[in-house]
N, C-alpha and C positions, 0 to 999 in steps of 0.2 A: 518523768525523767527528762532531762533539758536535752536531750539527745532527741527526741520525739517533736520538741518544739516547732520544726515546721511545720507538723502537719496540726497544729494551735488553728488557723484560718480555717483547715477543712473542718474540724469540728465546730468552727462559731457559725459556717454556714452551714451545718446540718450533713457532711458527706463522711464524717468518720464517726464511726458506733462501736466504744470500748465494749466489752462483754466480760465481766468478771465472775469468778468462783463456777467456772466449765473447766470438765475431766472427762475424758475417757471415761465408757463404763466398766474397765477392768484395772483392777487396782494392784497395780505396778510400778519399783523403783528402775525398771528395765528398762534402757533404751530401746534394745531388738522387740523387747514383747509391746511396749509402745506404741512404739512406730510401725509396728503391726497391724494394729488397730486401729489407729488412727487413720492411716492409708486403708486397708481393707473396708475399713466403716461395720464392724462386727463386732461382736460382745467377748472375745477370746480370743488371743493369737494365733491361733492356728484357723485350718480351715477352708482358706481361700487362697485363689491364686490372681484373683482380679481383687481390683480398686474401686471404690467407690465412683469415685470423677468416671473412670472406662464403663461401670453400668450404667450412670448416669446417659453416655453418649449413647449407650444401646438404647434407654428408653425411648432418646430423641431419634432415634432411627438413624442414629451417625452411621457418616462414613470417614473416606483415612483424614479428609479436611477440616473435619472438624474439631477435633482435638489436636494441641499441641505442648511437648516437655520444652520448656528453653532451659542452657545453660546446665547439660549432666545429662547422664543415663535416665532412662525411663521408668521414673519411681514408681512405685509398687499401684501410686493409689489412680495410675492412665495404663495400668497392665491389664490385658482383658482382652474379651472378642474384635472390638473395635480397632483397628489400625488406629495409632498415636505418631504423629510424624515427631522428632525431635531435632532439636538446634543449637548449638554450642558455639561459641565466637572463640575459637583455636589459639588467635592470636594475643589473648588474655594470660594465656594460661602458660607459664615456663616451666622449663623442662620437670624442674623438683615440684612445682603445683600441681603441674598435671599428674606426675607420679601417686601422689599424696593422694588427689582426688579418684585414681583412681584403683588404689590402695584399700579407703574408704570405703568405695563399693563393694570391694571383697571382703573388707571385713567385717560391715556392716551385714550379711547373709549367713554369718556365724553368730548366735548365739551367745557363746562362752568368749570371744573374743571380742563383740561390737561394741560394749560399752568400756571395756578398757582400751582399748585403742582409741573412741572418741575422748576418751580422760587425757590421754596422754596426747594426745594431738593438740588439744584446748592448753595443756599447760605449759605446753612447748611455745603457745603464740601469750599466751600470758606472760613467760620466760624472758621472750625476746623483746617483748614492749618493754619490761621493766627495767632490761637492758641498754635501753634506749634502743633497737635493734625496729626494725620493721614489723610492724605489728598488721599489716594491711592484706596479708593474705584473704583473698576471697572478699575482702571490702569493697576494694575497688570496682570489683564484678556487680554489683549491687547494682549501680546505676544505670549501664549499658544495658547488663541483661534484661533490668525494670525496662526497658526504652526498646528496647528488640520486642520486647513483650509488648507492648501497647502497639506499637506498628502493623503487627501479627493479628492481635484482633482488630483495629481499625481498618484494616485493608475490606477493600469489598470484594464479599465472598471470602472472607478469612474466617480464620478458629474461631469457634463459639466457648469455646474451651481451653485456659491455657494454663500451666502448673510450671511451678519455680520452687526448687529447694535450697535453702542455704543452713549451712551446718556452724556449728561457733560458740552456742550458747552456751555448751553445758561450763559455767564459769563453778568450779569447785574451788577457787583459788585467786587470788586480789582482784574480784571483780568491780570494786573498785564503784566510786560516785558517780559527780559531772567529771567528764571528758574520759570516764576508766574506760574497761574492757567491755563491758557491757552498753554501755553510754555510746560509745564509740560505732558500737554496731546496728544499737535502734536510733541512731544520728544518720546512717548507713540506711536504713531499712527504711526513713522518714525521705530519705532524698529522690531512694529509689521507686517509693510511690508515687513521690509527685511528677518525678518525670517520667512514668507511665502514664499519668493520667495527660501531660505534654503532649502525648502522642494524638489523641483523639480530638475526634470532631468532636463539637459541643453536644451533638444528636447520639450521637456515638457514647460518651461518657454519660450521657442521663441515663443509656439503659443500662450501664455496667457496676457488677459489684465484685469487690476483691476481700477473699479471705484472708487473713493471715491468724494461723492457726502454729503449735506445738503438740507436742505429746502429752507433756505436764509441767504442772508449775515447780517452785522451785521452794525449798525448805522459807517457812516466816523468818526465823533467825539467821546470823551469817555464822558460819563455823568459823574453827580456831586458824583459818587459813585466809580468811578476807573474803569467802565466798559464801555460794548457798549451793545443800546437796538440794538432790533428788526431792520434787515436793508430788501434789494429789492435785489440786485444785489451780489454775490459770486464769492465763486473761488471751483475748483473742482480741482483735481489731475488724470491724467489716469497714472498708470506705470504695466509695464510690457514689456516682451524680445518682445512683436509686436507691441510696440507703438512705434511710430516714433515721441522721443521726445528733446531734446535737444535745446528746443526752451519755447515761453511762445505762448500762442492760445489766443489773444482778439481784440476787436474792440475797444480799450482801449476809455473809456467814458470820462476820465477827473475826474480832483477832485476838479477841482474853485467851489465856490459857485451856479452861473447858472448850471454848468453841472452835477451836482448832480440832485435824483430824490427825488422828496418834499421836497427843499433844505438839506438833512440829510444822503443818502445813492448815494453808486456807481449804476448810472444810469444802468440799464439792457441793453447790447444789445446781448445778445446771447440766445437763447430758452433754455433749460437743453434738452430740447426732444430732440434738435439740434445735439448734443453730443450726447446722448445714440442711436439715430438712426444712426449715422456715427459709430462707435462702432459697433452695432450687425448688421450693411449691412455688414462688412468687416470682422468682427470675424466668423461670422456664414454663410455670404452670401446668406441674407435678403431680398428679393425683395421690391422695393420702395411700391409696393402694399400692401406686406405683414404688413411693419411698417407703413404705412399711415391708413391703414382699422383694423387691425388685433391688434398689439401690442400697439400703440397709436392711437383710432382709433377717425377720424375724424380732422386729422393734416394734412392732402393730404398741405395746405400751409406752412408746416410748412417741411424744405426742412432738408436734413437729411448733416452734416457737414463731408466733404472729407479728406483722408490725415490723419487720425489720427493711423491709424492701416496699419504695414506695409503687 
């Protein structure tokens, strides 16, 4: 996408590691059952009341310092034993954003109402772009909060830990090419990397990795509306000065008809835990014990992926 374009240099010099055809292991068009899983790091939506990231911090025998939420409420996947401090820049956010935002939170803990409320939210900023209307809700936040983020781990004696959500994607509706809806926001999402990575020392940024992960990908086809629904199979991003990337990571599915999954989506062949387990063995030096029982617990089969972090 030409919206991702800046981050073109970090891949030539090896700091950005696409990962294609990774899903969740629970097969859902749900947002709420999703985002369940994906945050929890468990095979089912239900079940848990902590987050992967917050066991994570127990393993390392965190305290309240060492994890940090910027920019919202304290997502599911830093909820747990561990104190999670949180950060939000107030002065971003106007009266009807911050409503919205935090709107969102409540309806996102409902079930029956989380994914239509993100529909209708998503086509009301769809609405207003094609309007010619301000389409920059929660864009402009990107950049600050990436840059609030990096200062936070670079600090000495700061987070070892730091999560950031932003919501937008589900484009059901003129998601549109170069400069659309979509476009717009991984143009957003590329700017906002880089200027985290701004923040750090050079020593600092060789031992950091940044995930950027979803729930699930999006339909291979666009529907009769200029978008994509609900898909199985995604793409994730790791960059940072210790990812060894320079390359693309997939077990690449196919996109004929047969090789599609429910004839409509990129077949899954990678686990998400797959990744995040290879990731925090190598960033933190994770015992396979630890992330099989502890951080994802009850994945012992589910093998953790090599090589990602140098």
């Amino acid at each position: 996408a030409p919206g991702l374009s800046p981050l073109a240099a970090s891949y030539r010099s090896g700091e950005l590691l696409p990962v294609q055809g990774l899903a969740i292991p629970y097969r859902t068009r749900s947002h709420f059952d999703a985002q369940s899983i994906l945050e929890t790091g468990l095979d089912q939506p239900v079940g848990s009341a902590s987050g992967w990231l917050n066991r994570t911090l127990e393993v390392l025998g965190g305290t309240s310092s060492q994890g940090i939420a910027v920019g919202g409420p304290l997502p599911l996947s830093m909820q747990g034993r561990i104190p999670v401090a949180t950060w939000a820049p107030s002065a971003l956010r106007s009266g009807n954003e911050a409503f919205l935002d935090d709107l969102s939170q409540l309806y996102n803990l409902d079930p029956v109402l989380a994914d239509p409320f993100t529909a209708a939210l998503t086509l009301q900023e769809q609405a207003m772009a094609l309007a010619g209307g301000s389409s920059k809700r929660g864009l402009a936040q990107f950049e600050q909060l990436f840059a609030a983020t990096g200062r936070f781990l670079n600090a000495p004696d700061g987070a070892r830990i730091a999560a950031l959500e932003f919501s937008g994607w589900d484009t059901h509706a003129g998601q549109g090419l170069a400069n659309g809806t979509l476009d717009r926001r991984l143009n957003a999402l590329a700017t906002g990397l880089l200027a985290l990575k701004a923040e750090f020392s050079a020593d600092a940024w060789s031992k950091t990795v940044v995930v950027v992960a979803t729930e699930f990908g999006r339909t291979v086809a666009t529907n009769g509306s200029g978008g994509t629904d609900h898909g199985t199979g995604g793409a994730a991003l790791l960059f940072g000065g210790a990812v060894r990337g320079r390359r693309v990571l997939a077990d690449w599915p196919g996109l004929a008809k047969r090789q599609l999954y429910e004839g409509r989506d990129l077949r899954p062949t990678l686990d998400t835990r797959q990744m995040l387990k290879g990731v925090l063995a190598a960033q933190f030096d994770l015992r396979a014990a630890e992330l099989d029982r502890l951080v994802f617990p009850d994945s012992q089969s589910i093998p953790a992926l090599g090589g990602l972090v140098a």
